[in-house]
N, C-alpha and C positions, 0 to 999 in steps of 0.2 A: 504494500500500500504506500505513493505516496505521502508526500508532506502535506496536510490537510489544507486546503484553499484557505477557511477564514485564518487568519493569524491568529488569533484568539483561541480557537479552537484547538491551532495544532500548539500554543504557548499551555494550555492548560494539561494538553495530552501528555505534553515534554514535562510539565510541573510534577503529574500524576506519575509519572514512569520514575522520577526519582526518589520519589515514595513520601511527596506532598498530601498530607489530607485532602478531600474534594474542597473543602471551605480557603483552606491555604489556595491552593492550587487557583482554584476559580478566582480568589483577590490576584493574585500573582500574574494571573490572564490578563491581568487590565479590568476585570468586573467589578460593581461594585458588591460588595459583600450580602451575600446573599445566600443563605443555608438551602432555600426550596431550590431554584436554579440552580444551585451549584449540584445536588442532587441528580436535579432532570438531565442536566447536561452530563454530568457522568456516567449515566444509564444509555447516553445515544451509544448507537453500534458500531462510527465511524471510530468515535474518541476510544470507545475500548479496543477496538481491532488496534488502532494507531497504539494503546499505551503498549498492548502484547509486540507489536509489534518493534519498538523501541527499546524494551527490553530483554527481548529476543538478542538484538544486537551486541547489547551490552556484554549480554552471556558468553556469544561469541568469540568478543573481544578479551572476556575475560580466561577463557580456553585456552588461551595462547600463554605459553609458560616457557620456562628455560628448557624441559624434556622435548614438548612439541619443537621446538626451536631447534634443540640438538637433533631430532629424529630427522627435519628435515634436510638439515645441513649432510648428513650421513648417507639420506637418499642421494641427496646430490652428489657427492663424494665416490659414492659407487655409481652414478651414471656416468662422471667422470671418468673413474676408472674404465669403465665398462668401454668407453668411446678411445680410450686409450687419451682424455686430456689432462695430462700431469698438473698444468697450471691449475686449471678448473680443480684438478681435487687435490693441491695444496691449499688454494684459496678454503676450501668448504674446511680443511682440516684447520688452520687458523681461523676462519669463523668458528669454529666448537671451542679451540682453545682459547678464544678471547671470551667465547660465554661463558666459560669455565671459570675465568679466572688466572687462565695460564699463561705462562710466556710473558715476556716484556718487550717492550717499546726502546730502541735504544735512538734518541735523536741528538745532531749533532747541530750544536748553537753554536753559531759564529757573530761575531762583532765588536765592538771596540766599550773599555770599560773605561771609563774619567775621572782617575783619581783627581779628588781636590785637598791641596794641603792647608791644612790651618795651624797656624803658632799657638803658640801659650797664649802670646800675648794677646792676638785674636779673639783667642777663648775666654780670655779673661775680662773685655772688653761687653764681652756678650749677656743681655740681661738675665733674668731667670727664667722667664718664657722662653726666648731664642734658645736657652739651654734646653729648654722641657723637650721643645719643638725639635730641636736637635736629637736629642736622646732620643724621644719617638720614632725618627726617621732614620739612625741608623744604631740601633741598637749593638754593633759591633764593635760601636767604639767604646759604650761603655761596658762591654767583655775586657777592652782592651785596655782599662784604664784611664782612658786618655778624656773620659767627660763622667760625672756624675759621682763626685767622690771620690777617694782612696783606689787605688792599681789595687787591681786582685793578687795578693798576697798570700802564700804560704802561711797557717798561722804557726805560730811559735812552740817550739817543742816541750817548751816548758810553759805555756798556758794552760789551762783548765779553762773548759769549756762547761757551761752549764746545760743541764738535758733541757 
Protein backbone atom coordinates (compact mmCIF):
# COMPACT_ATOMS: atom_id res chain seq x y z
CA UNK A 1 0.00 0.00 0.00
CA UNK A 2 1.19 3.31 -0.77
CA UNK A 3 1.75 6.60 1.25
CA UNK A 4 -1.91 7.57 2.07
CA UNK A 5 -3.15 10.65 -0.15
CA UNK A 6 -4.57 12.85 2.92
CA UNK A 7 -1.32 13.85 4.80
CA UNK A 8 -3.04 13.77 7.94
CA UNK A 9 -4.04 10.51 7.57
CA UNK A 10 -0.81 8.99 6.53
CA UNK A 11 0.86 11.44 9.66
CA UNK A 12 -1.54 9.75 12.01
CA UNK A 13 -1.00 6.07 10.55
CA UNK A 14 3.11 6.81 10.93
CA UNK A 15 2.12 8.26 14.74
CA UNK A 16 0.08 5.00 15.38
CA UNK A 17 2.84 2.58 13.85
CA UNK A 18 5.37 3.96 16.45
CA UNK A 19 3.02 2.87 19.18
CA UNK A 20 1.24 6.42 19.77
CA UNK A 21 -2.13 6.03 21.42
CA UNK A 22 -5.17 6.97 18.81
CA UNK A 23 -5.71 10.21 21.11
CA UNK A 24 -1.77 11.19 20.92
CA UNK A 25 -1.40 10.06 17.54
CA UNK A 26 -4.63 11.98 16.17
CA UNK A 27 -3.36 15.43 18.13
CA UNK A 28 0.18 14.61 16.60
CA UNK A 29 -1.91 14.48 12.86
CA UNK A 30 -2.56 18.01 13.04
CA UNK A 31 -6.31 17.39 14.65
CA UNK A 32 -7.80 19.00 17.02
CA UNK A 33 -8.13 16.67 20.17
CA UNK A 34 -10.77 14.70 19.86
CA UNK A 35 -11.21 11.18 21.61
CA UNK A 36 -14.73 10.15 19.28
CA UNK A 37 -12.74 10.89 15.98
CA UNK A 38 -9.71 9.99 16.97
CA UNK A 39 -11.59 6.43 17.46
CA UNK A 40 -13.49 6.45 14.03
CA UNK A 41 -10.49 7.30 12.26
CA UNK A 42 -8.55 4.49 13.73
CA UNK A 43 -11.04 1.91 13.00
CA UNK A 44 -10.86 3.10 8.80
CA UNK A 45 -9.31 0.11 6.89
CA UNK A 46 -6.97 2.36 4.91
CA UNK A 47 -5.10 3.70 8.23
CA UNK A 48 -4.97 0.03 9.69
CA UNK A 49 -3.73 -1.64 6.46
CA UNK A 50 -1.12 1.59 6.33
CA UNK A 51 -0.06 1.06 10.22
CA UNK A 52 0.43 -3.11 9.52
CA UNK A 53 1.99 -2.05 6.82
CA UNK A 54 4.65 0.24 8.25
CA UNK A 55 5.51 -1.93 10.75
CA UNK A 56 5.86 -4.77 8.67
CA UNK A 57 8.90 -2.72 7.44
CA UNK A 58 10.34 -1.90 10.49
CA UNK A 59 10.56 -5.77 11.38
CA UNK A 60 12.24 -6.08 8.31
CA UNK A 61 14.70 -3.73 8.98
CA UNK A 62 15.11 -4.98 12.11
CA UNK A 63 16.08 -8.66 10.74
CA UNK A 64 19.08 -7.42 9.44
CA UNK A 65 21.86 -8.22 12.20
CA UNK A 66 25.68 -8.86 12.02
CA UNK A 67 24.97 -13.10 11.29
CA UNK A 68 22.59 -12.12 8.32
CA UNK A 69 25.28 -9.70 7.32
CA UNK A 70 28.02 -12.34 7.69
CA UNK A 71 25.93 -15.14 5.97
CA UNK A 72 25.67 -12.85 3.03
CA UNK A 73 29.12 -11.74 2.62
CA UNK A 74 30.14 -15.64 2.73
CA UNK A 75 27.55 -16.34 -0.04
CA UNK A 76 29.30 -13.89 -1.94
CA UNK A 77 32.66 -15.10 -1.14
CA UNK A 78 31.92 -18.57 -2.45
CA UNK A 79 30.38 -17.11 -5.62
CA UNK A 80 33.50 -15.53 -5.81
CA UNK A 81 35.30 -18.35 -5.42
CA UNK A 82 33.11 -20.33 -7.54
CA UNK A 83 33.67 -17.74 -10.67
CA UNK A 84 37.36 -18.02 -9.82
CA UNK A 85 37.23 -13.94 -8.78
CA UNK A 86 40.08 -13.78 -6.18
CA UNK A 87 39.55 -9.88 -5.68
CA UNK A 88 35.73 -10.25 -5.32
CA UNK A 89 36.32 -12.83 -2.48
CA UNK A 90 39.13 -11.10 -0.72
CA UNK A 91 36.93 -8.10 -0.61
CA UNK A 92 33.65 -10.27 0.94
CA UNK A 93 36.57 -11.89 3.37
CA UNK A 94 37.58 -8.31 4.75
CA UNK A 95 33.82 -7.27 4.77
CA UNK A 96 33.29 -10.39 7.58
CA UNK A 97 36.50 -9.25 9.10
CA UNK A 98 35.60 -5.66 9.60
CA UNK A 99 32.13 -6.96 10.84
CA UNK A 100 33.96 -8.87 13.13
CA UNK A 101 35.98 -6.61 14.46
CA UNK A 102 39.00 -7.83 12.89
CA UNK A 103 42.03 -6.64 11.28
CA UNK A 104 43.31 -3.07 11.34
CA UNK A 105 43.45 -0.13 9.37
CA UNK A 106 47.08 0.89 8.84
CA UNK A 107 47.04 4.61 7.26
CA UNK A 108 49.94 6.70 6.58
CA UNK A 109 49.70 10.63 7.42
CA UNK A 110 51.94 12.90 5.97
CA UNK A 111 52.41 16.75 6.45
CA UNK A 112 54.37 19.33 8.13
CA UNK A 113 54.03 19.92 12.14
CA UNK A 114 54.91 23.83 13.44
CA UNK A 115 56.73 24.00 16.23
CA UNK A 116 56.38 27.23 18.19
CA UNK A 117 58.85 28.22 20.74
CA UNK A 118 58.09 30.24 23.79
CA UNK A 119 60.70 31.65 26.40
CA UNK A 120 60.35 31.91 30.00
CA UNK A 121 60.12 35.20 29.76
CA UNK A 122 57.02 35.00 27.30
CA UNK A 123 55.46 32.62 29.74
CA UNK A 124 55.92 34.78 32.22
CA UNK A 125 54.52 37.79 30.77
CA UNK A 126 51.32 35.78 30.17
CA UNK A 127 48.17 36.35 32.20
CA UNK A 128 46.33 33.58 34.08
CA UNK A 129 43.66 32.98 31.44
CA UNK A 130 46.39 32.85 28.60
CA UNK A 131 47.82 30.25 30.87
CA UNK A 132 44.54 28.23 31.53
CA UNK A 133 43.97 28.63 27.70
CA UNK A 134 47.33 27.41 27.01
CA UNK A 135 47.30 24.51 29.30
CA UNK A 136 43.94 23.58 27.68
CA UNK A 137 45.26 23.58 24.28
CA UNK A 138 48.35 21.72 24.74
CA UNK A 139 48.24 19.74 27.58
CA UNK A 140 51.97 18.34 26.69
CA UNK A 141 53.52 20.88 28.00
CA UNK A 142 52.26 20.69 31.18
CA UNK A 143 53.58 16.75 31.14
CA UNK A 144 56.58 18.46 30.21
CA UNK A 145 56.85 20.81 32.93
CA UNK A 146 57.23 23.69 31.03
CA UNK A 147 53.50 25.55 32.11
CA UNK A 148 51.23 24.92 35.01
CA UNK A 149 53.59 24.56 38.03
CA UNK A 150 56.57 22.60 39.26
CA UNK A 151 58.47 19.94 36.36
CA UNK A 152 57.29 16.49 37.02
CA UNK A 153 59.76 15.20 39.42
CA UNK A 154 60.92 12.10 40.84
CA UNK A 155 59.70 12.32 44.57
CA UNK A 156 62.22 11.87 47.17
CA UNK A 157 63.44 8.63 48.43
CA UNK A 158 63.26 9.71 51.75
CA UNK A 159 59.75 11.29 51.74
CA UNK A 160 56.69 9.60 53.10
CA UNK A 161 53.96 10.00 51.25
CA UNK A 162 50.49 9.81 53.00
CA UNK A 163 47.70 7.19 51.62
Amino acid sequence: MPVLRNAKHEAFAQALAKGMNQDDAYAAAGYQPHRGNASTLRTNQNISDRVVEIQSKAVKRAEITVQSLADELEEARAIALAEKQSSAAVSATMGKAKLFGLGSEHRRITGTIQVVQITAKQLEALTDDELASLEAAYPVLQKLGLIGGDSPAAPDAGSAEEP
